[in-house]
C-alpha positions as CSV (number, residue, x, y, z in Angstrom):
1,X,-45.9,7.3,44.4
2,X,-46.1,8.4,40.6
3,X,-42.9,8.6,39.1
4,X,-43.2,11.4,35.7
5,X,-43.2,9.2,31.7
6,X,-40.4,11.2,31.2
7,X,-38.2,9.1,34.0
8,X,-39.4,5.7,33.3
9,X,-36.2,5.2,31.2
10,X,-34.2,5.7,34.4
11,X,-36.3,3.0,36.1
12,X,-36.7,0.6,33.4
13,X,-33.7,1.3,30.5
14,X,-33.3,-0.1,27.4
15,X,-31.3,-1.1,25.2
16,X,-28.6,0.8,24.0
17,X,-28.7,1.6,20.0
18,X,-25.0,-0.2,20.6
19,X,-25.3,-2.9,22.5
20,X,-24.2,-6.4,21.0
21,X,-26.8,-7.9,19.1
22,X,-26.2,-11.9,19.4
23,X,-25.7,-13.8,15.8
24,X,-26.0,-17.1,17.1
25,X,-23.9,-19.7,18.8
26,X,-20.3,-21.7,18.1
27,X,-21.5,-25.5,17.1
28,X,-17.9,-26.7,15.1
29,X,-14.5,-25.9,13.7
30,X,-11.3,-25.8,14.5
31,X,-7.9,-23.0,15.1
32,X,-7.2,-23.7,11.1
33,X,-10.2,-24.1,9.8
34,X,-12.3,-20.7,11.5
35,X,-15.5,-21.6,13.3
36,X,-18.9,-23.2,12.5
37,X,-21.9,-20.4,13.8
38,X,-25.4,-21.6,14.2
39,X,-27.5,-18.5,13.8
40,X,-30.4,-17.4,16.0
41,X,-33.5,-17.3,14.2
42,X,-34.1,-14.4,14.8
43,X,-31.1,-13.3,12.6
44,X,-31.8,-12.8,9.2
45,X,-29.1,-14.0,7.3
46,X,-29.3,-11.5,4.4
47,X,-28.2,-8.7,6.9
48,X,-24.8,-10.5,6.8
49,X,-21.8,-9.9,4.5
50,X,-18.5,-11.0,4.3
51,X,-16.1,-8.8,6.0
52,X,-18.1,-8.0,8.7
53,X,-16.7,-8.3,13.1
54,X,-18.1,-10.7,15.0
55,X,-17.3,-11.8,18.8
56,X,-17.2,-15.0,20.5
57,X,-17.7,-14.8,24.4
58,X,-15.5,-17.8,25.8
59,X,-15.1,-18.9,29.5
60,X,-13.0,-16.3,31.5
61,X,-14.3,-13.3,30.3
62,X,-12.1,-13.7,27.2
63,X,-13.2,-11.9,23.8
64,X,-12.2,-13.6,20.2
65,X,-12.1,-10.7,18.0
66,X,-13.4,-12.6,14.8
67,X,-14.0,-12.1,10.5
68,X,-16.8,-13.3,9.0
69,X,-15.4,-15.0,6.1
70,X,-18.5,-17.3,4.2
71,X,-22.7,-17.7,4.5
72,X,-23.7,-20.6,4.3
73,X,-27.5,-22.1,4.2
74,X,-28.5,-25.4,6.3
75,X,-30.5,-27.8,6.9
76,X,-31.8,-30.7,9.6
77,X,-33.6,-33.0,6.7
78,X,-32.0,-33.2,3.6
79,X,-35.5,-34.3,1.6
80,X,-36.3,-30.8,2.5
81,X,-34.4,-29.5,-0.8
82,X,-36.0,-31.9,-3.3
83,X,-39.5,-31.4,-1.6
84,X,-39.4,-27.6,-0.5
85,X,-42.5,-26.4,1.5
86,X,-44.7,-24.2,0.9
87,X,-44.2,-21.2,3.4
88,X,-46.8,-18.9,1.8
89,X,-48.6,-20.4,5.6
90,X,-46.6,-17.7,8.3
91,X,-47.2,-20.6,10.4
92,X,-45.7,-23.1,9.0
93,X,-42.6,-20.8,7.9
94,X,-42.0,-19.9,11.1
95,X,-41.8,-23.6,12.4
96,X,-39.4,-24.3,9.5
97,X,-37.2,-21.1,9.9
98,X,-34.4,-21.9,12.6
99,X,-35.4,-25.6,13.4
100,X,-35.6,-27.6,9.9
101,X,-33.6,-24.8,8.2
102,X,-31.0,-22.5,9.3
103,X,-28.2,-20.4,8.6
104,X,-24.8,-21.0,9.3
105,X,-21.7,-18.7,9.1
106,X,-18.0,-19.6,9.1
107,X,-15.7,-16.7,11.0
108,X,-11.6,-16.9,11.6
109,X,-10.7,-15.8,15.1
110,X,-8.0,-13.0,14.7
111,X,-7.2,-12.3,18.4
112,X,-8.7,-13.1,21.7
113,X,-8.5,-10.0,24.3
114,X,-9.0,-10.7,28.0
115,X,-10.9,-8.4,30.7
116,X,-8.7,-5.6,30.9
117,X,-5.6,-7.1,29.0
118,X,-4.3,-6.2,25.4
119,X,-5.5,-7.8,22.0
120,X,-3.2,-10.8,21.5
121,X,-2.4,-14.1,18.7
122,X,-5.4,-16.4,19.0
123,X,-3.9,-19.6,20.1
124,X,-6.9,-21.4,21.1
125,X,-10.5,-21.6,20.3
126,X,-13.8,-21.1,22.6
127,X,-15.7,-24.0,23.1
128,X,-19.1,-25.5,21.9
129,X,-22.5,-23.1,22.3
130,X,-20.4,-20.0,23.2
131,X,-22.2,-17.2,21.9
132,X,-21.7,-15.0,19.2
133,X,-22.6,-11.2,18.9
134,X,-21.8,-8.4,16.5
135,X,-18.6,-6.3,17.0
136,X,-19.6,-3.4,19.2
137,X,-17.5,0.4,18.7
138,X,-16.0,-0.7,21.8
139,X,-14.5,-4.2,20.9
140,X,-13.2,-2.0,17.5
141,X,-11.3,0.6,19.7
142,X,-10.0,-2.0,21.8
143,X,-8.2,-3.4,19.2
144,X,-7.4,-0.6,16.8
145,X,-7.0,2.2,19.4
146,X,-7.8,5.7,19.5
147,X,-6.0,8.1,16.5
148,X,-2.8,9.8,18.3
149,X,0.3,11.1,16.6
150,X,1.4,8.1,15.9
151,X,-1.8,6.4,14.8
152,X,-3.7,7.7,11.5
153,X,-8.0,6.9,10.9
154,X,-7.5,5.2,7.3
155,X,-11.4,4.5,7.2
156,X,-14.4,2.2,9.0
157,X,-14.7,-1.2,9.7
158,X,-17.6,-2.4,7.6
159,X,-20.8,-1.6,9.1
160,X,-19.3,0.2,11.8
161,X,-19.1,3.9,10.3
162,X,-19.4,5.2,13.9
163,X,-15.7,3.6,15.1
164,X,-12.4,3.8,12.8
165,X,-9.3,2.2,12.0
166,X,-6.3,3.8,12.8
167,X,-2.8,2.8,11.2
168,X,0.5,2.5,13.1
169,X,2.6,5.1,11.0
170,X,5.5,4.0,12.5
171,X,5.5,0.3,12.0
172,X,3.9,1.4,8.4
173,X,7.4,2.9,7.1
174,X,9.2,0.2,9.1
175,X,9.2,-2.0,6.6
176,X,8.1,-1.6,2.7
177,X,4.0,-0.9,1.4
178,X,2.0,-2.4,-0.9
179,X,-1.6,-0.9,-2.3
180,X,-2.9,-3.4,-4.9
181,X,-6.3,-3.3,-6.6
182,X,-7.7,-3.5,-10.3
183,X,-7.6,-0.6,-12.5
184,X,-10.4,2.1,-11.2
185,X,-10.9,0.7,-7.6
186,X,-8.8,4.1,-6.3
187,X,-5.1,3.0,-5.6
188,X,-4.1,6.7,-6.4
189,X,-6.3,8.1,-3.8
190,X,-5.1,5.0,-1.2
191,X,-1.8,6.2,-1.8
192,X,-2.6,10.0,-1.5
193,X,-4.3,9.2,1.8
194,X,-1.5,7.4,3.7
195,X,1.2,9.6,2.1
196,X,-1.1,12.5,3.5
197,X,-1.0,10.5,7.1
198,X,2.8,10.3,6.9
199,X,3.4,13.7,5.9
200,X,1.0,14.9,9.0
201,X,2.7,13.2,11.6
202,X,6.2,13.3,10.6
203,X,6.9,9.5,10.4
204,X,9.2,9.8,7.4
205,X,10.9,11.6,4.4
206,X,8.5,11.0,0.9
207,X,9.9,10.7,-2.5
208,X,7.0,10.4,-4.9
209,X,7.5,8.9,-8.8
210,X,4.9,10.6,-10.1
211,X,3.5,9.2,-13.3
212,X,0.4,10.7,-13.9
213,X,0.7,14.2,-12.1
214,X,-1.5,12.9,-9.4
215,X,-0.1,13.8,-6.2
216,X,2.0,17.1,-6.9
217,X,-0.6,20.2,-6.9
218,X,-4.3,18.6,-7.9
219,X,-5.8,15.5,-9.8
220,X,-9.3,15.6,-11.1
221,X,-11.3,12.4,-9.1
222,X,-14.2,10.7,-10.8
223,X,-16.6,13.2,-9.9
224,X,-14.6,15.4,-12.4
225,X,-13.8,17.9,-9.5
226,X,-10.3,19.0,-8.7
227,X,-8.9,17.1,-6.0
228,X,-6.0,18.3,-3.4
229,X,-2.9,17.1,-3.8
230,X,-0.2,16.8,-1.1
231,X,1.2,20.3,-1.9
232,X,-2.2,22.1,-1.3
233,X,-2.9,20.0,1.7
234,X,0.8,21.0,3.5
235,X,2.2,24.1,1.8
236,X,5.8,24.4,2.3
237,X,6.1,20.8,3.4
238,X,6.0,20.0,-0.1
239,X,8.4,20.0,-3.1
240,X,7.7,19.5,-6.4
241,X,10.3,18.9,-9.3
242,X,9.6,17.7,-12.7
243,X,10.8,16.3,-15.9
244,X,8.5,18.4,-17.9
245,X,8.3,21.9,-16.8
246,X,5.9,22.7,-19.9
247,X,3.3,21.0,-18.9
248,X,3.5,21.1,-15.0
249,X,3.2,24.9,-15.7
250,X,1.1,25.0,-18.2
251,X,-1.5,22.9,-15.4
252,X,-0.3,26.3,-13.0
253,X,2.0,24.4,-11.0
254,X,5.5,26.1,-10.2
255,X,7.7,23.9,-9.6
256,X,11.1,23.8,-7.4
257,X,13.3,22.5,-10.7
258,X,13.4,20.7,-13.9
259,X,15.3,18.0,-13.9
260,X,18.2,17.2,-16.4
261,X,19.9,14.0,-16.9
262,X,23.0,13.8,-19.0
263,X,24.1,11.1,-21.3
264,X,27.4,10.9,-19.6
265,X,25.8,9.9,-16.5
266,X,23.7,7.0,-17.3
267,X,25.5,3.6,-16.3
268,X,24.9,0.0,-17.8
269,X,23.2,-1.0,-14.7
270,X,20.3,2.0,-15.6
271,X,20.0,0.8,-19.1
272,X,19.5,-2.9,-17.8
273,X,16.5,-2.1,-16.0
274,X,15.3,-1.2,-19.4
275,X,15.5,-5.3,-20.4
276,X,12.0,-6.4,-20.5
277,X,10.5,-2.7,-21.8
278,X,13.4,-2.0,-24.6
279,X,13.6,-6.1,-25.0
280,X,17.2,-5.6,-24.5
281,X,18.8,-9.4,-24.5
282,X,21.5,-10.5,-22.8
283,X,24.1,-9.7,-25.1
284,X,22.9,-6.1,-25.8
285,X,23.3,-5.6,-21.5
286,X,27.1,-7.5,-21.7
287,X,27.5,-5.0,-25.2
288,X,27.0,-1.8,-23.1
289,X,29.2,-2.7,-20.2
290,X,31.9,-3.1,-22.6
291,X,31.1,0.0,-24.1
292,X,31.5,2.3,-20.8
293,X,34.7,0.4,-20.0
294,X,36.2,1.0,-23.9
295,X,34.4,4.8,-24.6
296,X,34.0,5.6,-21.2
297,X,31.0,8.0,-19.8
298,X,30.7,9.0,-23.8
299,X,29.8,5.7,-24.5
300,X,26.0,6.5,-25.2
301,X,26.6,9.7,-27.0
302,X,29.1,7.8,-29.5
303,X,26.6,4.8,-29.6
304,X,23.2,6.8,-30.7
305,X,25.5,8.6,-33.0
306,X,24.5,7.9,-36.8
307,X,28.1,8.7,-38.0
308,X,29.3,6.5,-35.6
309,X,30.5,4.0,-38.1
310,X,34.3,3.8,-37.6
311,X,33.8,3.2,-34.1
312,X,31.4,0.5,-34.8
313,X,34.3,-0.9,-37.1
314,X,36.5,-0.5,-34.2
315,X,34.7,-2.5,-31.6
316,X,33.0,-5.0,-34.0
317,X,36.7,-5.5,-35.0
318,X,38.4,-5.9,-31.4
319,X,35.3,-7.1,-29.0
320,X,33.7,-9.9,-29.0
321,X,30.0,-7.5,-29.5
322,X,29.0,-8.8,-32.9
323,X,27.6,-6.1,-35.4
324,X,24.0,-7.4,-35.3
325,X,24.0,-6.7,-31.6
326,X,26.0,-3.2,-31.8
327,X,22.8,-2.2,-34.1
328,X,20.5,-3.7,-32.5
329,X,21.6,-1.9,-29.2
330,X,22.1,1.6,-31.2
331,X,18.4,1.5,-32.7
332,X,16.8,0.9,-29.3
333,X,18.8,3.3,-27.3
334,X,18.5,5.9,-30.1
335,X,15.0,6.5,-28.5
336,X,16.3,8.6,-25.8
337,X,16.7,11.5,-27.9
338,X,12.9,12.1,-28.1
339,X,13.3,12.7,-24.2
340,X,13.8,16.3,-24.1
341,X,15.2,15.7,-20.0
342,X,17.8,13.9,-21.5
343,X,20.9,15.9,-22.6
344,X,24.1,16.0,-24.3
345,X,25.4,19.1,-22.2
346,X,26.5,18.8,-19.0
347,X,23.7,19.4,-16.2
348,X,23.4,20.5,-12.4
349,X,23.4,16.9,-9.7
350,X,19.8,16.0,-9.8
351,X,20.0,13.8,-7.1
352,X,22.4,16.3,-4.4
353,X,19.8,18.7,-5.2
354,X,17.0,15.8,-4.2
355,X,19.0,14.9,-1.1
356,X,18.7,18.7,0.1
357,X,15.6,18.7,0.0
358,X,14.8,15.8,1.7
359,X,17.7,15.6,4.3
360,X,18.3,19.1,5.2
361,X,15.0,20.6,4.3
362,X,13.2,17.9,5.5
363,X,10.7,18.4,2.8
364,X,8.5,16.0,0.7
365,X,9.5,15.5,-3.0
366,X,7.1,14.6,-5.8
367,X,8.7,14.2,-9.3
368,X,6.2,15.1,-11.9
369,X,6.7,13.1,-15.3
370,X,4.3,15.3,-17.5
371,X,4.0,14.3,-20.8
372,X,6.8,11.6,-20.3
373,X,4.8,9.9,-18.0
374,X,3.1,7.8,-21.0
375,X,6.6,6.3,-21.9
376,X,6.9,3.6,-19.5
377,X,11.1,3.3,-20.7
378,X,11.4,6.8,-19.7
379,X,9.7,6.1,-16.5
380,X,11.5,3.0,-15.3
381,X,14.7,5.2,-16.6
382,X,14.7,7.7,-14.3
383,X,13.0,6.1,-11.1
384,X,16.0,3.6,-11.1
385,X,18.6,6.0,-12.1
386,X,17.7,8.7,-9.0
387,X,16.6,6.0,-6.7
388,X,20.0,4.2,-7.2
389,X,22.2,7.1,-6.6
390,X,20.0,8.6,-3.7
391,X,20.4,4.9,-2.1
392,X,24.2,5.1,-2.0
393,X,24.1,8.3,-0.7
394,X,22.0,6.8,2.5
395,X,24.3,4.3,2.7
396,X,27.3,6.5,2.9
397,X,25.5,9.1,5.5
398,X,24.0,5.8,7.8
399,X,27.7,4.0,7.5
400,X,29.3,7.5,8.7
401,X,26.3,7.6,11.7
402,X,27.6,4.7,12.6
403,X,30.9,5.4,12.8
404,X,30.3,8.7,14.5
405,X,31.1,11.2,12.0
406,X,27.6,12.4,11.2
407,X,23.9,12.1,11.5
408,X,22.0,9.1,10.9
409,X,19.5,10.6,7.7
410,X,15.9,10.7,8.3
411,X,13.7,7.4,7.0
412,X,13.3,7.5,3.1
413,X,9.6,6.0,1.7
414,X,10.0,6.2,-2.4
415,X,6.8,5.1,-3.8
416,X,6.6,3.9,-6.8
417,X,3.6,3.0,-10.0
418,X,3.9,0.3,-12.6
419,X,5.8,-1.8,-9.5
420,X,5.8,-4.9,-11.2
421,X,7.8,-3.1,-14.2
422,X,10.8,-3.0,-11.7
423,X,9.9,-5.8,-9.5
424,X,9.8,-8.6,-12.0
425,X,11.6,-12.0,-10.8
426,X,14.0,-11.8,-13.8
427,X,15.1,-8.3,-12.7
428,X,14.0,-8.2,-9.0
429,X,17.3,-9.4,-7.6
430,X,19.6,-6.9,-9.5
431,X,17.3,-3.5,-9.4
432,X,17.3,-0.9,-6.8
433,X,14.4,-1.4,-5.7
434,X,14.6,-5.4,-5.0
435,X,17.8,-4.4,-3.3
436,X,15.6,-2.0,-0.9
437,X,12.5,-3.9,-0.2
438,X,15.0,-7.1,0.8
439,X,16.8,-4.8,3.2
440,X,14.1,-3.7,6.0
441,X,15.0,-0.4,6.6
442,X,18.4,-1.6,7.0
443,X,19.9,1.7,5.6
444,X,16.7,3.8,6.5
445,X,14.9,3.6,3.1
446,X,11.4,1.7,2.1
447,X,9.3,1.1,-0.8
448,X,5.5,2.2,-1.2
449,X,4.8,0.2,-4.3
450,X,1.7,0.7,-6.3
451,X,0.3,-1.6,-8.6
452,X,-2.8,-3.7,-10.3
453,X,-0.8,-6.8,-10.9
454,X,0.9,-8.3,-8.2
455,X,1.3,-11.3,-9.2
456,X,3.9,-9.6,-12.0
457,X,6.7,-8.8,-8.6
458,X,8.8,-11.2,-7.3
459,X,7.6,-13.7,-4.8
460,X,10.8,-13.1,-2.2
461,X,10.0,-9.2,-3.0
462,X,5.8,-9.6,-2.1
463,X,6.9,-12.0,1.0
464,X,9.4,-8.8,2.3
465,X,6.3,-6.1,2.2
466,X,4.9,-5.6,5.7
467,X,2.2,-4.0,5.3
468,X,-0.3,-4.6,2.3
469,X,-3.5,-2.3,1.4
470,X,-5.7,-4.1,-1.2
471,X,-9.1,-3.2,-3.1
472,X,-10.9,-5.4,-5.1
473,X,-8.6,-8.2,-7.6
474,X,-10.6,-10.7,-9.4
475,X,-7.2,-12.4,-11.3
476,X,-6.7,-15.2,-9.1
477,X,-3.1,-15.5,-9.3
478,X,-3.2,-11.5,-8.3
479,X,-5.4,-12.9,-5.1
480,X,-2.8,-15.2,-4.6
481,X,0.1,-13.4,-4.8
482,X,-1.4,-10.7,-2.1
483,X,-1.8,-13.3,0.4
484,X,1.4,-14.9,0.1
485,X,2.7,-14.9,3.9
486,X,-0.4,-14.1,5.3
487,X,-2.1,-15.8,8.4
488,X,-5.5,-17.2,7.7
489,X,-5.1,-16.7,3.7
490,X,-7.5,-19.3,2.8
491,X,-10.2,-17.7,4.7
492,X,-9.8,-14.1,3.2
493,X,-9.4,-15.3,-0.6
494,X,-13.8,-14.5,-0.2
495,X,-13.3,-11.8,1.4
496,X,-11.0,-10.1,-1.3
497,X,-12.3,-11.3,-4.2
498,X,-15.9,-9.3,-2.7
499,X,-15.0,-5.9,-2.0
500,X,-16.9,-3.1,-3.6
501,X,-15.4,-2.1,-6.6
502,X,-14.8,1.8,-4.9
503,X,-13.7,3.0,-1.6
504,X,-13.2,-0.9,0.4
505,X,-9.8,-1.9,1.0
506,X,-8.6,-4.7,3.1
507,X,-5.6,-4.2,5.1
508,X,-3.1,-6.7,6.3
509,X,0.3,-6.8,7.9
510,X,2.6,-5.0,9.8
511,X,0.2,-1.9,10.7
512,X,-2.6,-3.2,11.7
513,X,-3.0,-5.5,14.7
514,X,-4.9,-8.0,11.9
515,X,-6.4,-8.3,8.6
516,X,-9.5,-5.6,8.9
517,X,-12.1,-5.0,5.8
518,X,-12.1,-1.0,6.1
519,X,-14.5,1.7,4.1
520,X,-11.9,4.1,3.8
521,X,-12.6,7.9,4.0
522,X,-13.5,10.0,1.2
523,X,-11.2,12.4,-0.1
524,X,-13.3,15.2,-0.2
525,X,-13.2,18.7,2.1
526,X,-13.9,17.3,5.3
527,X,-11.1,15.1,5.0
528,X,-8.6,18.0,4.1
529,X,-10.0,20.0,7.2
530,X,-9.3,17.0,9.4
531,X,-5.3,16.7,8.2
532,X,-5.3,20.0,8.7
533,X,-5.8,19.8,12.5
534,X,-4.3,16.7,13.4
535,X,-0.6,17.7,11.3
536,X,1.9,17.9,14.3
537,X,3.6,21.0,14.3
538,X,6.1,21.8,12.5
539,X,8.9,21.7,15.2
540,X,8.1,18.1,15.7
541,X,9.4,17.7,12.6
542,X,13.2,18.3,13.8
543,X,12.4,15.9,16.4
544,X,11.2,12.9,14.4
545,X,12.9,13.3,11.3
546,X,16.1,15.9,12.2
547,X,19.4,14.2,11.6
548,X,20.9,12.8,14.9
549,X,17.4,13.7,16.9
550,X,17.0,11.6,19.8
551,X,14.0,9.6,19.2
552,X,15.8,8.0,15.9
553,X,18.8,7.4,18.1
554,X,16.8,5.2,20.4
555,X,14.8,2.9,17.6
């Protein structure tokens, strides 16, 4: 019987375009150390990079989910690299290729999955001359998942464009974020695409320190197109408020309010997160406590005042503040009144106003900074002056939740720029902000901190972050500082310092299941069309987030 060409594929199939291609076989290592990989020769080891999934079929049926983390060339015959020979003869290259030389790559098992079981902790190894293939889409998906309501596609794992990996949202805002990288590797765009994921499936509350004005309406990418900020991509989700209403509406944003700060607001503890920007000294910080508690909330006004000089007589004359300090102090603070959002005259509550919004409104703030965004002082000013107030007002709403006498508040994410400007170990442990990454959603409020210089925050702050997006550092001690706490950090340190300079990120911690190498989407069109259908609905919103909604009652 003749069977027609076009059915011989029935009868006689081949392989599929995703079937696992094997790399080689397991011949050393250890559970520290990663494994030794002999490579077929068929492989050809410049199709192999860092960063890449591997496999490792053990006894059992048992899968370990594995990083390639170093290349490594080898041979059989050491006189072979003094005396190289010549392979011009396809003969004789093909007798040397895979017996007197070879390749060898090192990979770190990350998990080990079972037939039909979940992804879990590698405890063990597989044994010698197990073999080794390429990650299929299926072994991806079986550890990262499918993308759900819960789960958000950040990007691909590296050579694997036709899977994804998704984030866990909720275990994201758990705990405090970190997206490092050197200047121009994207961190503004990393940040505008998990704040994007947040906002579409209603995992928390965003308040955004804006520096630069590039998350509010639109920021102009590389390409020197316009692109969407997170009001475009969820109109009326979105609030934006600003320090400069000039400018924000001279680039055609309208924004919800200016916002004023008066003199007689601003504490001691605001001006000493000033210390290391102002190069306040000790004695100026203990000069201004004693100031408030002698002049009271007037204390600044009186200080910056030139006139000033029978009350500098006065304290000079019945403090222990000596004169050189009392000027010293006066000069430096004198440099609020170029800040045109700082004022003399008594102003509407900034921060009740900010508390509407995100509480009862449940809506998203960003704070633009316009032309004050240059001026790091004003800057770390006002993050830690709102930040600190808005943090005592969740503790008072959580402490009254817990008593009964009103709703728990919906989980806070405040992201912050400059991070290490806040987060420095001299400062760390009396700012806001170290307060709120040591506390672990205690009171229902995390960090997002963005920064190129990690190594500038606080060790105990870096070791409190769960979850850590990273593009490219080449500062070792920045290297370091990322992997501080991290399983495996040895192994990754190559990995890291050789991502592509744009759109690679490496993801560790709390949201991912392990450390995964991802090219991460492109901000472009498609990706605001796909937000667009995967945002939950709005009612979901008073389900997640609504004040005394069920699903925060049981967390």
């Amino acid at each position: 019987m003749v069977y027609p060409a076009e059915n011989l594929d029935e009868w006689f199939p081949r392989a599929l375009p995703d079937s696992p291609t094997r790399l080689g076989v397991v011949v050393g290592g250890s559970l520290s150390r990663g494994l030794a990989v002999k490579l077929d020769r068929e492989q050809t080891i410049e199709e192999l990079a860092v960063g890449r999934y591997v496999v490792v079929r053990g006894a059992n049926d048992t899968r370990f989910f594995c990083m390639l983390t170093d290349i490594a060339l080898n041979n059989t015959n050491p006189a072979i690299q003094n005396h190289p020979p010549d392979l011009s003869d396809p003969f004789l290259r093909d007798v040397y290729i895979g017996t007197a030389v070879f390749g060898t790559v090192y990979v770190t098992p990350m998990l080990s999955i079972e037939e039909g079981g979940e992804p879990r902790p590698v405890k063990t190894i597989p044994s010698h001359f197990m073999p080794v293939f390429n990650a299929t889409v299926e072994d991806v998906n079986a550890v990262f998942g499918s993308e759900d309501d819960r789960h958000f596609n950040v990007g691909a794992p590296l050579e694997l464009e036709q899977t994804q990996v998704n984030l866990d949202l909720k275990r994201l805002v758990e705990r405090s974020v970190g997206v490092f990288g050197k200047s121009g590797t994207g961190k503004s765009f990393l940040t505008r695409m998990l704040l994007a994921g947040i906002i579409a499936r209603r995992m928390a509350v965003n308040l955004v320190f804006d520096m630069h004005n590039d998350y509010g309406w639109e920021a102009p990418d590389e390409r020197g197109t316009k692109a969407k900020g997170l009001a475009q991509l969820f109109p009326g989700q979105v609030a934006v408020i600003t320090l400069d209403d000039e400018s924000t509406r001279r680039r055609g944003v309208r924004p919800e309010f200016e916002v004023k700060l008066s003199y007689d607001e601003i504490e001691p503890e605001d001006i000493a997160s000033l210390r290391a920007t102002m190069n306040l000294s000790d004695a100026m910080i203990d000069a201004a406590y004693t100031l408030r508690k002698r002049w009271g909330s007037e204390w600044i006004r009186r200080l910056i005042d030139p006139d000033s000089v029978e009350d500098f007589d006065d304290v000079v004359a019945n403090t222990n503040i000596g004169s050189g300090t009392l000027s010293a102090l006066q000069r430096r603070l004198q440099r609020f009144e170029r800040w045109g959002f700082l004022t003399s005259e008594p102003v509407t509550d900034s921060v009740a106003k900010i508390i509407q919004l995100l509480v009862q409104h449940q809506k998203h703030v960003v704070l633009e900074f316009g032309r004050f965004g240059n001026e790091l002082e004003a800057y770390i000013l006002v993050a830690n002056y709102l930040t600190r107030r808005i943090r005592e007002r969740y503790v008072a709403m959580v402490e009254q939740a817990l008593g009964g006498s009103g709703d728990e508040p919906p989980q806070l994410l405040i992201t912050i720029e400059e991070a290490h400007k806040f987060l420095d170990p001299s400062v760390a442990g009396q700012t806001t902000f170290g307060i709120i990454a040591r506390e672990l959603r205690k009171y229902n409020v995390t960090l997002l901190i963005v920064d190129q210089r990690p190594s500038g925050i606080d060790e105990e702050v870096m070791s409190q972050i769960g979850t850590r997006v990273t593009a490219l550092l080449d500062n070792d001690r920045d290297i370091n500082a990322v992997l501080t706490g991290i399983n495996g950090a040895s192994s990754l340190r190559e990995v890291l310092a050789r991502l592509d300079t744009k759109q690679q990120a490496i993801i560790m911690g709390h949201a991912v299941p392990m450390p995964v190498v991802v090219r991460t989407r492109t901000y472009d069109q498609s990706f605001y069309e796909a937000i667009a259908r995967s945002s939950l609905p709005v009612e979901d919103a008073q389900r997640r987030l609504g004040t005394g909604g069920q699903e925060r009652r049981l967390r």
